[in-house]
VEXDREN-2710 file (C-alpha; in Angstrom, 1 decimal):
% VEXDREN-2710
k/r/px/py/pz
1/UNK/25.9/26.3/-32.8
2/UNK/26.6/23.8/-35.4
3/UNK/26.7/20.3/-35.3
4/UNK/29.3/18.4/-37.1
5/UNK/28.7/15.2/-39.0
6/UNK/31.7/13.3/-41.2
7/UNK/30.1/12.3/-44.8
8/UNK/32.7/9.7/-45.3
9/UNK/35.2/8.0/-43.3
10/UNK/37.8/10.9/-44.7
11/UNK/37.5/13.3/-41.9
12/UNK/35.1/15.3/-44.9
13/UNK/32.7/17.2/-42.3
14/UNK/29.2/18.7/-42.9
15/UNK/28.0/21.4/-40.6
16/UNK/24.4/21.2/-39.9
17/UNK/22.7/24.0/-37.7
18/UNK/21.3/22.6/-34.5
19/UNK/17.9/24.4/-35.7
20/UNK/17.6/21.9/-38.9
21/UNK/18.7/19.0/-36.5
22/UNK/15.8/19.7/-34.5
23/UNK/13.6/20.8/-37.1
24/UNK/14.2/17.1/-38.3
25/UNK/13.5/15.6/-35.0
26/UNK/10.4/17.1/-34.8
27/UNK/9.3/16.1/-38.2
28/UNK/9.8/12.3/-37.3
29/UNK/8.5/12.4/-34.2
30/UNK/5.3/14.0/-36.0
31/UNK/5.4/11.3/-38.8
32/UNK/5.9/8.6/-36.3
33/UNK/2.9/9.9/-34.0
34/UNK/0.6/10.2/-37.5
35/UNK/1.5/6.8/-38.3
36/UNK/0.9/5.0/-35.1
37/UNK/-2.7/6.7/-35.0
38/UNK/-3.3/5.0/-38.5
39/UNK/-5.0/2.4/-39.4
40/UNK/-2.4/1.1/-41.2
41/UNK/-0.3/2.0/-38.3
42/UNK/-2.5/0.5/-35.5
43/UNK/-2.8/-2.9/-37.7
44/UNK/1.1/-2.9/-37.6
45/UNK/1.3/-2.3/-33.9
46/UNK/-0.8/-5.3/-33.2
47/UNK/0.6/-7.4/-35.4
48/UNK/3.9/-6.9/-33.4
49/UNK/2.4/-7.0/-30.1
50/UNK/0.7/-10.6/-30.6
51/UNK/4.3/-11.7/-32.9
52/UNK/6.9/-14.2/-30.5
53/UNK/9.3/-11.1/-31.2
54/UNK/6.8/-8.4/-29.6
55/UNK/5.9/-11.3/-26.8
56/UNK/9.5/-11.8/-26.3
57/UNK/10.5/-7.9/-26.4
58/UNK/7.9/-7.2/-23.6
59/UNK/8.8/-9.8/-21.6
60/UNK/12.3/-8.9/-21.6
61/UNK/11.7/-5.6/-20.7
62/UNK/9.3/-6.3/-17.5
63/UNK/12.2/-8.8/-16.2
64/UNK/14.7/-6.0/-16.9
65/UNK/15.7/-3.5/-14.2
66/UNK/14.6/-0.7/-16.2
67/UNK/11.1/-2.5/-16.6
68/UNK/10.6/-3.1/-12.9
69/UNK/11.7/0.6/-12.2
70/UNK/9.1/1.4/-13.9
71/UNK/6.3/-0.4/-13.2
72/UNK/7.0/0.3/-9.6
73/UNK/6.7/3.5/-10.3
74/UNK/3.2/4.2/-12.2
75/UNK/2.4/1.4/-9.2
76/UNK/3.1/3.7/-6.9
77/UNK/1.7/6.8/-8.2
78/UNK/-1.6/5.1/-8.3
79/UNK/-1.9/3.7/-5.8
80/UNK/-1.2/7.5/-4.0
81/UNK/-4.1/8.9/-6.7
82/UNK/-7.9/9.1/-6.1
83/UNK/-8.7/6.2/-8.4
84/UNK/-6.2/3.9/-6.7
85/UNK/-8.0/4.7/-3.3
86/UNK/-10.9/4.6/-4.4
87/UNK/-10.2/1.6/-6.1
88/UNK/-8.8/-0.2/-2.9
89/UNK/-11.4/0.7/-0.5
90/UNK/-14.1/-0.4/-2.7
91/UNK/-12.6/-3.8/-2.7
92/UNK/-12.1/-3.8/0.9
93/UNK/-15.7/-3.0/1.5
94/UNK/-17.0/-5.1/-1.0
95/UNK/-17.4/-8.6/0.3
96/UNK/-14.8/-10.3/-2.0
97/UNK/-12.3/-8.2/-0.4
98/UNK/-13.7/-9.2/3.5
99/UNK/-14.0/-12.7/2.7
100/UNK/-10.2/-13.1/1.3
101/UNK/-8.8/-10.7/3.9
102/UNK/-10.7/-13.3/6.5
103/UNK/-9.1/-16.2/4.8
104/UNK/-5.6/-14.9/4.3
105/UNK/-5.5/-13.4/8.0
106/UNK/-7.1/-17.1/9.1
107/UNK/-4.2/-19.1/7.4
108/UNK/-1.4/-16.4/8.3
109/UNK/-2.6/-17.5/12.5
110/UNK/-2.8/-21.5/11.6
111/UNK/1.0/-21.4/9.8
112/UNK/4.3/-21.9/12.0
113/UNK/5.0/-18.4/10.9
114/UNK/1.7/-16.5/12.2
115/UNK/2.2/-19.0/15.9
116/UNK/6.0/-17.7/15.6
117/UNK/5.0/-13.9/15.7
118/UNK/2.6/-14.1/18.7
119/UNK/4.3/-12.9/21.6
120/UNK/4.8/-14.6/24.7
121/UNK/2.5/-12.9/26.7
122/UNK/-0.2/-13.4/24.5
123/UNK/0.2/-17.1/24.8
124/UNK/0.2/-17.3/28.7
125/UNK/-2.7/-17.3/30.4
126/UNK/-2.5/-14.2/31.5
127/UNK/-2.0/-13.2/27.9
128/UNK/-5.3/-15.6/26.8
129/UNK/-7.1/-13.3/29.9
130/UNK/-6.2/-9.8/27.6
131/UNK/-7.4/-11.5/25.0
132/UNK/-10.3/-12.2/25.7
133/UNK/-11.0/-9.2/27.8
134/UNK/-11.9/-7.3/24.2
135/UNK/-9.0/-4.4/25.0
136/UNK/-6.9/-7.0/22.2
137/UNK/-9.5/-6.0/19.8
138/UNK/-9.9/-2.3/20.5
139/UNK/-6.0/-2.2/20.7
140/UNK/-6.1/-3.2/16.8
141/UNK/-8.9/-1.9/15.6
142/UNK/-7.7/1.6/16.9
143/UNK/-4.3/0.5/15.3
144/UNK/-5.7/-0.1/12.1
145/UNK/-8.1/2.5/12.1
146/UNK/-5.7/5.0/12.5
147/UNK/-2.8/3.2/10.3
148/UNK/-5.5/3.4/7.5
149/UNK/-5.7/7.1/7.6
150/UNK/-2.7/8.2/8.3
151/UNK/-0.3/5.5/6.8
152/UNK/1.9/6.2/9.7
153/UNK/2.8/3.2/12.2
154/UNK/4.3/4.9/15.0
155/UNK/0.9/6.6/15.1
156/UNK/-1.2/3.6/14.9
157/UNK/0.5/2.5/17.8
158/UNK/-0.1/5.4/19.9
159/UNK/-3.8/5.4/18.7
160/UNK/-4.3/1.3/19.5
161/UNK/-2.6/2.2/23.6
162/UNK/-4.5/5.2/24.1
163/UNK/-7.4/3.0/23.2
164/UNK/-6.5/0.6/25.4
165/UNK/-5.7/2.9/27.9
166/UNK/-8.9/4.9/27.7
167/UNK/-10.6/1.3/28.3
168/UNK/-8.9/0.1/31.4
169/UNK/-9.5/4.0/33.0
170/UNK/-13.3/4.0/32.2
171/UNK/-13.2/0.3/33.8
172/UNK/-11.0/1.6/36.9
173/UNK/-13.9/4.2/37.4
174/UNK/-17.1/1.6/36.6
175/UNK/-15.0/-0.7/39.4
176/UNK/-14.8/1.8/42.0
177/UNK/-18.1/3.1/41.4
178/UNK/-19.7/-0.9/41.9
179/UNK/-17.6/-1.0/44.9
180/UNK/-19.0/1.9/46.5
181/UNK/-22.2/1.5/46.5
182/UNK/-21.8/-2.2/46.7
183/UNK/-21.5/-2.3/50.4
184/UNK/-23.7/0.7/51.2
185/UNK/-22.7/1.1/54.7
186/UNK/-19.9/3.1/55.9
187/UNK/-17.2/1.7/58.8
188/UNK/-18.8/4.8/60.7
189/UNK/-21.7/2.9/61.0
190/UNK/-20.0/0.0/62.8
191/UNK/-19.0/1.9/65.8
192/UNK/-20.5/1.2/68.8
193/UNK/-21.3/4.7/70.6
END
């Protein structure tokens, strides 16, 4: 397999073997790789990078479709690798990462848009009752649980109701159990024989 290549304008054409192409190739990438490793190299390379040119290059590319394919990309691949987790859930533990998610989540509820996305029940007084009944909170900290470690919201809500579900049967049970032996006497014991 030959490659052909025109020496002049003339239609003159030079075979070269797609072995010495590649050959070639290989050299410069080689050469190239030896270089940038160099001092010399390295000096150049920073020299560029801090130039307006090399500023301007960079920026260009990050702005460019290409650029923001690609940084979602590695952004995405670590955020799925063990560092990445690791990474997150330290800051989430750690208390800079409790104290701005307490912030953010505080102004999100105060702005027109957090009031906007709270649903009409939860407004109504019988809404304000489920709030403060505690089943709210074990609703979302079920959902959240569970949307942590599965990444999976259809799940998360499943988790949150069967939650809240679990609550309101263990309260059904305490309720009739209180009402039992509230009273203590049974109608039975109201005849008169």
């Amino acid at each position: 397999m030959g490659v052909n290549a025109s020496a002049s304008g003339f239609g003159e054409s030079l075979t070269i073997s797609h072995d010495k192409v590649y050959a070639r190739s290989e050299k410069q990438k080689a050469y190239r790789k030896a270089y940038a490793q160099s001092e010399k190299g390295k000096a150049s390379q920073k020299a560029y990078r801090e130039s307006e040119k090399g500023k301007a290059s960079r920026k260009a590319y990050r702005e460019s479709e290409k650029g923001k394919a690609s940084q979602r990309a590695c952004q995405k691949t670590y955020e799925q690798s063990r560092k990445g987790k690791a990474s997150r859930k330290a800051y989430r533990e750690s208390e800079k990462g409790k104290a701005s998610r307490k912030a953010y989540q505080k102004a999100y509820r105060e702005s027109e848009k957090g009031e906007a996305s709270k649903p009409a029940r939860e407004k109504s007084e019988k809404g304000t009752t489920y709030a403060q009944s505690g089943k709210w909170q074990t609703d979302r900290k079920a959902y959240y649980k569970a949307f942590k470690n599965t990444g999976d919201k259809e799940q998360a809500k499943i988790a949150g109701k069967q939650a809240v579900a679990l609550i309101r049967e263990s309260n059904k049970a305490k309720n009739n159990e209180l009402e039992s032996t509230s009273t203590g006497i049974t109608p039975a014991a109201f005849q008169i024989a």
